[in-house]
N, C-alpha and C positions, 0 to 999 in steps of 0.2 A: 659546423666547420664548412659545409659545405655554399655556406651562405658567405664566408670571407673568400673563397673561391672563385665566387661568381664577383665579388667585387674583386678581386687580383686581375679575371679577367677581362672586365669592362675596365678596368684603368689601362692594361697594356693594348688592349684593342683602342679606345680613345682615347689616353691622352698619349702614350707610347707611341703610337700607330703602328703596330706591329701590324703584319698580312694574317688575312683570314687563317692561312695554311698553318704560319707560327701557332696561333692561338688557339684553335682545333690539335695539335699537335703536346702544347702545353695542358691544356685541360686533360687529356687524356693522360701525360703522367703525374698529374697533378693525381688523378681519379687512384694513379696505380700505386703512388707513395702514399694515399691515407690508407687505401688498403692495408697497406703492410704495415704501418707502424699501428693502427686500431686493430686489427684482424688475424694478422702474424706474430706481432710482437706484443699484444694488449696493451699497447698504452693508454692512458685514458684520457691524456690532453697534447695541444700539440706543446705546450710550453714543455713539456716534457720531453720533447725528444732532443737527442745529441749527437756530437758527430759519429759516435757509436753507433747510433739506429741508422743512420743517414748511409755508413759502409756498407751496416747488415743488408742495407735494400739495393746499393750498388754490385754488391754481392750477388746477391740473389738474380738480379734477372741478367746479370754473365752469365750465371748458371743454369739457369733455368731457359732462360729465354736464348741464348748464344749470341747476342746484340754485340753489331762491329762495337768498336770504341767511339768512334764518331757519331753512333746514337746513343751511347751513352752519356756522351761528354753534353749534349743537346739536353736530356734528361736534366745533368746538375747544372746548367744553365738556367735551364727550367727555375729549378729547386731556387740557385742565386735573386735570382730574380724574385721569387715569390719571400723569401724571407726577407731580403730589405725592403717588401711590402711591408712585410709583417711587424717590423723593427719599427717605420718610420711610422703606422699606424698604432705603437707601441700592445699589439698583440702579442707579441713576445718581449721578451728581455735580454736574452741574448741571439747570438748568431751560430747555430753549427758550423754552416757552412764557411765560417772561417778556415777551419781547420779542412776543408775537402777540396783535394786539389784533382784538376780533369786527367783522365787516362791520355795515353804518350799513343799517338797516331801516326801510321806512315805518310810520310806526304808524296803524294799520286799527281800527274800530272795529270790535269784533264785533257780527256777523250775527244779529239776531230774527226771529219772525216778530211782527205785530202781532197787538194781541189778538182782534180780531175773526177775523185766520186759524185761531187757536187754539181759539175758538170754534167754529169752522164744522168742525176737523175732529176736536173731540173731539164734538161735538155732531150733526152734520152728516153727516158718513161712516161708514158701513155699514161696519165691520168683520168682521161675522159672527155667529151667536151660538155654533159651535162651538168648539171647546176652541183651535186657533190662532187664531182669534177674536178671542177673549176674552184668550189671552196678548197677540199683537199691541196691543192696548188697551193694556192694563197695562204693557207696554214703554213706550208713549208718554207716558200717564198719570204715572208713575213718573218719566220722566226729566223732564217737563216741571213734575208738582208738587212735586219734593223738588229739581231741579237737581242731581241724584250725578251723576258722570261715569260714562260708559259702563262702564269695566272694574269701579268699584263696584254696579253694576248688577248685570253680569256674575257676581260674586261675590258677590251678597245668598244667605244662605243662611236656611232657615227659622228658625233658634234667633236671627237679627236681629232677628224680628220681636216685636214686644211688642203683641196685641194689646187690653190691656188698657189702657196708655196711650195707645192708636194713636201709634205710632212706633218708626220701624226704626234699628238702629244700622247704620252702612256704617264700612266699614274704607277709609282712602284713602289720599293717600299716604304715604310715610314709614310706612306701617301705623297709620299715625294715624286714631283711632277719633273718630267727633261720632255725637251722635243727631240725629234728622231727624223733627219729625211730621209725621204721616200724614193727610188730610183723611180725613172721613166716605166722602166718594165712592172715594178709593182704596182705604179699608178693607174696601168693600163687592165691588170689581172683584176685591181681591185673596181673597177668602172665596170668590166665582162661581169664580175659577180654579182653585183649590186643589184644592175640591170635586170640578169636575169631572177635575181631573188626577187625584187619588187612585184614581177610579170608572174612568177610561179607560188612562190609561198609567202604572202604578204601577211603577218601578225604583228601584234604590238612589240614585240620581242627582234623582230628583222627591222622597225622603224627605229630602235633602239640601239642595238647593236650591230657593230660592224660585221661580223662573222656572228653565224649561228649554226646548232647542230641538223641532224636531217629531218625534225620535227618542226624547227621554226624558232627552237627555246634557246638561251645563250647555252654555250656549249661546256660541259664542265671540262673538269683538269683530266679525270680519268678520259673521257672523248678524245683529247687534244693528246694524249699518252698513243694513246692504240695507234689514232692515224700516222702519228708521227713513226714511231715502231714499225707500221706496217709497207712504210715506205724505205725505211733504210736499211730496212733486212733486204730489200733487190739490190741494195749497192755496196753494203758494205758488212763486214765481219766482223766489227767490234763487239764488244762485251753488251756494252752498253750501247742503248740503243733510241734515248731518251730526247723530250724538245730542249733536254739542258745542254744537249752533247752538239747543237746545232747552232748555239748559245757562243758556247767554245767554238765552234768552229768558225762562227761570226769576224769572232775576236783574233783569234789565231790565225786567217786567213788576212786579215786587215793588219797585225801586226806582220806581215812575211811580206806581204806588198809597200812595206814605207810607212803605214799610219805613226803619227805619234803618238804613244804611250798613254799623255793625259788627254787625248782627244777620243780615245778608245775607251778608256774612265769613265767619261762624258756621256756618253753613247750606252755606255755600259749601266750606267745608275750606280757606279760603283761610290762608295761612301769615304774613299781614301785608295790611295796608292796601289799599296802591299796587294792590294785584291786583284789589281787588274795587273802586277809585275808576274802573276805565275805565269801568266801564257808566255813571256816572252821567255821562260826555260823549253818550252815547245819549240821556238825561232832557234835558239841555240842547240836542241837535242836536233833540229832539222841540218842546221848548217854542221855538224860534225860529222851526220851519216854524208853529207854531199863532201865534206872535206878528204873525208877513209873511202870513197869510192872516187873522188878525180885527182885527189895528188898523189903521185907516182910513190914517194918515200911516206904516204901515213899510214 
């Protein structure tokens, strides 16, 4: 079994292109659905199982595990995905998952920070002027003036960068390539770092990529979590605290200034519409508070 596993997940990582994160993320409930249906429920083949087993496991880790719906619904996605493997490699014969429809989730607007937060800690807070400094900045800078998602971050390498147009290409998902420009101000952060990286920690990993951690190596997701965290706890009190919430606020600061919709898409690596329309209920949930606080009769 675990041998058609390893092929589900070399097809969605190559030919799919799904991101390392998906696929790291898939393997592991892949791991946790054989468990249960070999281990919990004895069965002794997968043709065997039904949308019965398919519930019992849906079941079970509500329970067990307390999992919002939004990881679970990731979960039978999972599942989706791996049985119309299994179908079209005629592993099975039929589909459970026909019958398995995803759990009903609240929809949340995504989390900004305002602009004047944005302000106060690109402006405002002392980051350093030494070389973690100076990266730290440029982490922040980065994600909040180009809106890449984190693991695009993560994996900007130097031959990205074009500084001649200012603008970097990011690879995102599905391996899907956008260019992104670069303000004068980031062009200039990212010239201070480089410099000083080349002069103080030179390894094959700083000739490589464009940012790296304080050892010299590319920086992972969990690295690029803290520092970010640990920067928007001085300015602000949301919940969340994440390089996604800076993502959104990319977006949601550019939709409140004018941009247009499908240029924000653009910019966003968004794969269609509906993805990049949530922010502008942010632009509407903004202008309501401004309306109930300056018109006389709202």
């Amino acid at each position: 079994m675990r041998e058609i596993v390893e092929e589900f997940l070399d097809y969605i990582q190559k030919e799919k292109r799904f991101s390392a994160h998906t696929v790291l993320a898939y393997s592991k409930d892949l791991d946790q659905f054989i468990h249960h249906i070999y281990v919990n429920l004895e069965i002794a083949s997968i043709q065997q199982v039904d949308h019965h087993d398919i519930r019992s496991w849906i079941v079970s880790i509500l329970e067990d595990e307390k999992l919002q719906p939004v990881t679970v619904n990731r979960k039978i996605s999972c599942l989706r995905s791996f049985y119309k493997f299994l179908i079209r490699g005629n592993a099975v014969g039929k589909n459970p998952m026909a019958r398995i429809t995803s759990l009903k989730t609240k929809k949340t607007l995504p989390l900004f920070l305002e602009q004047s937060q944005m302000d106060n800690l690109l402006e405002e807070i002392n980051f350093g002027d030494d070389l973690k400094g100076l990266r730290d900045r440029l982490i922040i800078e980065l994600l909040y003036c180009t809106g890449m998602r984190r693991a695009e971050l993560v994996g900007l390498k130097v031959a990205n960068l074009n500084t001649s147009n200012q603008e970097v290409k990011v690879l995102g998902k599905r391996n899907k390539e956008r260019i992104i420009p670069l303000s004068a101000q980031s062009m200039r952060l990212i010239t201070d770092y480089r410099t000083n990286l080349e002069s103080e920690l030179a390894t094959p990993q700083t000739e490589k990529y464009l940012l790296v951690d304080d050892r010299g190596e590319q920086m992972s997701d969990g690295f690029v979590y803290r520092k970010v965290n640990k920067y928007l706890r001085l300015v602000t009190t949301i919940k969340k605290k994440s390089p996604h919430v800076l993502r959104h606020t990319f977006a949601t600061h550019m939709l409140n200034n004018g941009a247009d919709l499908n240029a924000i898409k653009e910019l966003l690596g968004h794969a269609n519409l509906s993805a990049t329309q949530v922010y502008t209920h942010n632009s509407i949930e903004q202008l309501t508070q401004i309306y109930k606080q300056a018109h006389p009769r709202a």
